[in-house]
C-alpha positions as CSV (number, residue, x, y, z in Angstrom):
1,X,104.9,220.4,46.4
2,X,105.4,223.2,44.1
3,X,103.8,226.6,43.8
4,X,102.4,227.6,40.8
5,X,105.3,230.1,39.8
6,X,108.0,227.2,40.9
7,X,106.0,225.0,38.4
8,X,106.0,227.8,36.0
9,X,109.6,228.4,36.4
10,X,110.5,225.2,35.7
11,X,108.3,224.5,32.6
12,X,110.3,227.4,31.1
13,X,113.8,226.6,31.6
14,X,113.0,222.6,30.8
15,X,111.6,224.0,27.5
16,X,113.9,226.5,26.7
17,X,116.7,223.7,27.2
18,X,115.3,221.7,24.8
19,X,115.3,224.0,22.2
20,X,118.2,225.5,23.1
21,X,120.5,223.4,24.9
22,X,121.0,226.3,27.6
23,X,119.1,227.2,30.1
24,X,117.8,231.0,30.2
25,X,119.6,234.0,31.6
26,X,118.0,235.6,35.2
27,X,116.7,238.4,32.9
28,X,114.9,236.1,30.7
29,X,113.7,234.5,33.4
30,X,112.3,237.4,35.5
31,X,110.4,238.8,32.2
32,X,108.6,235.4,31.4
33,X,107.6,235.1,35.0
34,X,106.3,238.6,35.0
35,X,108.7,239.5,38.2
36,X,110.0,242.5,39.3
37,X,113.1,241.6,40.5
38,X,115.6,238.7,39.9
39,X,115.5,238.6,43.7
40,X,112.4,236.3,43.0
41,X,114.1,234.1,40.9
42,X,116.8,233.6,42.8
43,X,114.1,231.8,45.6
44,X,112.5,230.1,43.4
45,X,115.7,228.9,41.9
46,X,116.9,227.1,45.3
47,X,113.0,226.4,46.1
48,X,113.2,223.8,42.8
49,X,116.8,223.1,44.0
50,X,116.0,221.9,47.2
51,X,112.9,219.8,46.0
52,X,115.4,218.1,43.5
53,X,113.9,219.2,40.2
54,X,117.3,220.9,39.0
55,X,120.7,221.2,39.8
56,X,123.2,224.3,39.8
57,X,127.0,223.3,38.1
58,X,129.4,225.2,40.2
59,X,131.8,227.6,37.9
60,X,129.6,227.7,35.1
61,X,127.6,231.0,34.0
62,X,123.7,230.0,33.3
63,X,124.6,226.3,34.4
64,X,121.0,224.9,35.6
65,X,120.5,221.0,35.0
66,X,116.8,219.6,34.9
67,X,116.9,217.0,37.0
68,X,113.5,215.4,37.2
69,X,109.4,216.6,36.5
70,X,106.5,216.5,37.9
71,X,104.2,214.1,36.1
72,X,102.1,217.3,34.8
73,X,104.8,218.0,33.2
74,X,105.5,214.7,31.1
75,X,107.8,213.4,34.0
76,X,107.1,210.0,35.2
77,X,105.1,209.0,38.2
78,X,106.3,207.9,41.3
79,X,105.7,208.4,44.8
80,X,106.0,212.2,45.5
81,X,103.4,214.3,43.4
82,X,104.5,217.9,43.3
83,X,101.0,219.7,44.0
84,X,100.4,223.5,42.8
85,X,99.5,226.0,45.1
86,X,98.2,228.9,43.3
87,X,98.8,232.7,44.4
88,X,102.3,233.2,45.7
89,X,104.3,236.4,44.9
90,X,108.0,235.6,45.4
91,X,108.8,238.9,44.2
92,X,107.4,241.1,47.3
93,X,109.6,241.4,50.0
94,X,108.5,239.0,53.0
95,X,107.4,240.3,56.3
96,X,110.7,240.3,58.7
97,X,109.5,237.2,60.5
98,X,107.9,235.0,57.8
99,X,109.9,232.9,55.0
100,X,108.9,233.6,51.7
101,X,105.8,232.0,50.0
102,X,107.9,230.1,47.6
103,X,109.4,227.9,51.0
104,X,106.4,227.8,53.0
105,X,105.0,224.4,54.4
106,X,101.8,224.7,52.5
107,X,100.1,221.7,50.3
108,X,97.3,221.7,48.1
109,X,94.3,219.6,48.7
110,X,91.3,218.4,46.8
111,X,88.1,220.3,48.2
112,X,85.4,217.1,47.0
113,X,82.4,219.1,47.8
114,X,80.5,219.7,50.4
115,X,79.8,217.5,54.1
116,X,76.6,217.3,55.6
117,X,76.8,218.7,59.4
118,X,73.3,217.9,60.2
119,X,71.0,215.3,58.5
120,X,73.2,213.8,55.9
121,X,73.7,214.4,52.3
122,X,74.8,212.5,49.3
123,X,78.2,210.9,49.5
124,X,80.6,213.2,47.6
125,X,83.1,212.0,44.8
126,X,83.4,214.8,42.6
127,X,86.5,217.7,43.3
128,X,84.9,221.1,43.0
129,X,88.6,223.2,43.7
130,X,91.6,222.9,45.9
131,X,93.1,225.0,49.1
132,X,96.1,225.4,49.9
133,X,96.5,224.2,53.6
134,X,99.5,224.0,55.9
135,X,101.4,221.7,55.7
136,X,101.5,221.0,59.7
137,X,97.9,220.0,59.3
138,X,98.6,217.2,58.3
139,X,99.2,214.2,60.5
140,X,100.2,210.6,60.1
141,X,100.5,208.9,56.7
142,X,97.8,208.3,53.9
143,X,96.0,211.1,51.8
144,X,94.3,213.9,52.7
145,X,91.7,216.4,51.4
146,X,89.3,218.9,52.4
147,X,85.4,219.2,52.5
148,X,82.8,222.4,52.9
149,X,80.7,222.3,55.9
150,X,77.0,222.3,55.4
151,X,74.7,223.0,58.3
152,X,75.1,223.5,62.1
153,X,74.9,220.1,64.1
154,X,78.8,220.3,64.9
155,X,78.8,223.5,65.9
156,X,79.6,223.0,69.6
157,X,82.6,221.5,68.4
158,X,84.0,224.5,66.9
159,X,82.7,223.5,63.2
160,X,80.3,226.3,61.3
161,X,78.4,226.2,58.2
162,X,80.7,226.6,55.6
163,X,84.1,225.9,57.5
164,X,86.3,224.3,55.4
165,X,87.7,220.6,57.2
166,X,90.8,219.1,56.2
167,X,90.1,215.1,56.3
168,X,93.3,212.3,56.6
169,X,91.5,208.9,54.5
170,X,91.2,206.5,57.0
171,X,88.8,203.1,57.6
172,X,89.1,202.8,61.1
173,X,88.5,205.4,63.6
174,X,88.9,205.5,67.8
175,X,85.9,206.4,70.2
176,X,85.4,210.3,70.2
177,X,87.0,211.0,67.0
178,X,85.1,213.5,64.4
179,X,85.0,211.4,61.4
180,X,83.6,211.3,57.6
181,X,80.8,208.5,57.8
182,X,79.3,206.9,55.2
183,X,75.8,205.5,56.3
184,X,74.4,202.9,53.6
185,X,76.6,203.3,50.7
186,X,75.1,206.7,49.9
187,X,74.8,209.4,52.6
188,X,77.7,211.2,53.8
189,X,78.3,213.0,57.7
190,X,80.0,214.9,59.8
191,X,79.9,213.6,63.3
192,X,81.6,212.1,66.1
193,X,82.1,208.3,66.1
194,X,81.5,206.1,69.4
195,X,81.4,202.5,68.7
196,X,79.7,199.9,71.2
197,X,79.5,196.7,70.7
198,X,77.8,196.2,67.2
199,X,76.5,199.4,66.8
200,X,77.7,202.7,66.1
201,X,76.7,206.1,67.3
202,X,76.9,209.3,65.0
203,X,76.4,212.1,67.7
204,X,76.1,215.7,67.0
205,X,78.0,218.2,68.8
206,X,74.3,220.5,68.7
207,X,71.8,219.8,71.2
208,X,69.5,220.5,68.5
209,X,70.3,216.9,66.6
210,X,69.3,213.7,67.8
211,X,72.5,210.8,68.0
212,X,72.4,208.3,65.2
213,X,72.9,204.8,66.3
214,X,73.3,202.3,63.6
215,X,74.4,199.0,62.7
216,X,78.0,198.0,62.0
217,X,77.2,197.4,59.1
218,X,75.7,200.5,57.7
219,X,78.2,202.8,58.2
220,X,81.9,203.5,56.6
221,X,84.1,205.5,58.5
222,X,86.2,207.2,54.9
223,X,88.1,209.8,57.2
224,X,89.3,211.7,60.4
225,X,89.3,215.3,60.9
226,X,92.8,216.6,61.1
227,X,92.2,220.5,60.7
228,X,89.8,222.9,59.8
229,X,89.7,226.1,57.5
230,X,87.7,229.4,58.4
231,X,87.5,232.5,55.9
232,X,86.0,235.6,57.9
């Protein structure tokens, strides 16, 4: 992934190699990004270094090689997808124990709306903004993103109205896990899945809510909670 000012970074040089054939100075640099220091640049230098977007020629003054791009950026696709993560400020100086913004594990995800935590809601397709998560949150393989909590019935699971849950995309789910169900093509919930026999059980972690049991065939599992978000 990239933050925004690694992205920004390397827009600029990419384009000032192209018109120039050189890449620009530290000074240059530092004013286009707006920085205090050319302590910043330096870390976001060996930030896109170490992600492989461009190489430093040893011996040579101002000798930065572009190396690849992220797709936004006219490169072509493949596997990786460099994400932006908007509000970083590799200029400050970080705290004694914490690496600079510019290195940390964090990832951007998709927030596609808002999850139903009670009696449930339209299914959601539509991205409405991104988070930056980190990236520990994560687990296994496949995509993730992130949906706003709406309502109360998970709540004795930890899970408020308008918590933020990180989801990995996933079909398949085990007994007890807290999954993203589709019920009949169109209704989209928060609850935990327990599967018997041909029937499945949505059950609210709220006294409050009733358990849904339904037919096999009327509910999607589309994810697993992997992490949750909370803004006080």
């Amino acid at each position: 992934m990239l933050t925004k000012k690694q992205l920004d970074l390397l827009e600029f040089i990419h384009k000032r190699v192209q018109r120039d054939g050189v890449p620009p100075s530290f000074d240059e640099m530092k004013e286009a990004l707006d920085l205090r220091s050319k302590s910043g640049i330096h870390r976001l230098i060996t930030a896109l270094e170490e992600r492989g977007f461009i190489r430093r020629l040893a011996h040579r003054a101002r000798a930065i090689e572009v190396v690849r791009l992220p797709e936004s950026l006219g490169g072509a696709p493949s596997g990786f997808q460099p994400r932006v993560i908007d509000g970083d400020k590799p200029d400050a100086p970080p705290p004694a124990a914490a690496r600079p913004v510019e290195t940390a594990d964090a990832i951007s995800l998709p927030v596609m709306g808002r999850i139903a935590a009670g009696v449930p809601i339209s299914a959601i397709s539509e991205v409405s903004h991104s988070v930056a998560v980190p990236g520990q949150m994560l687990s296994g393989q496949g995509d993730h993103y992130a949906l706003e909590v709406k309502g109360d019935s998970m709540i004795d699971a930890g899970i408020n109205d308008g918590d933020v849950v990180v989801i990995r995309e996933t079909s398949s789910a085990d007994n007890g896990d807290i999954v993203v169900a589709l019920v009949e093509d169109h209704e989209a919930t928060l609850k935990r899945y327990m599967r018997k026999g041909d029937t499945i059980a949505l059950e609210a972690a709220n006294p409050a809510y009733e358990t849904r049991v339904l037919p096999v065939g009327q509910v999607k599992v589309q994810g697993r909670l992997v992490g949750l978000i909370r803004t006080y």
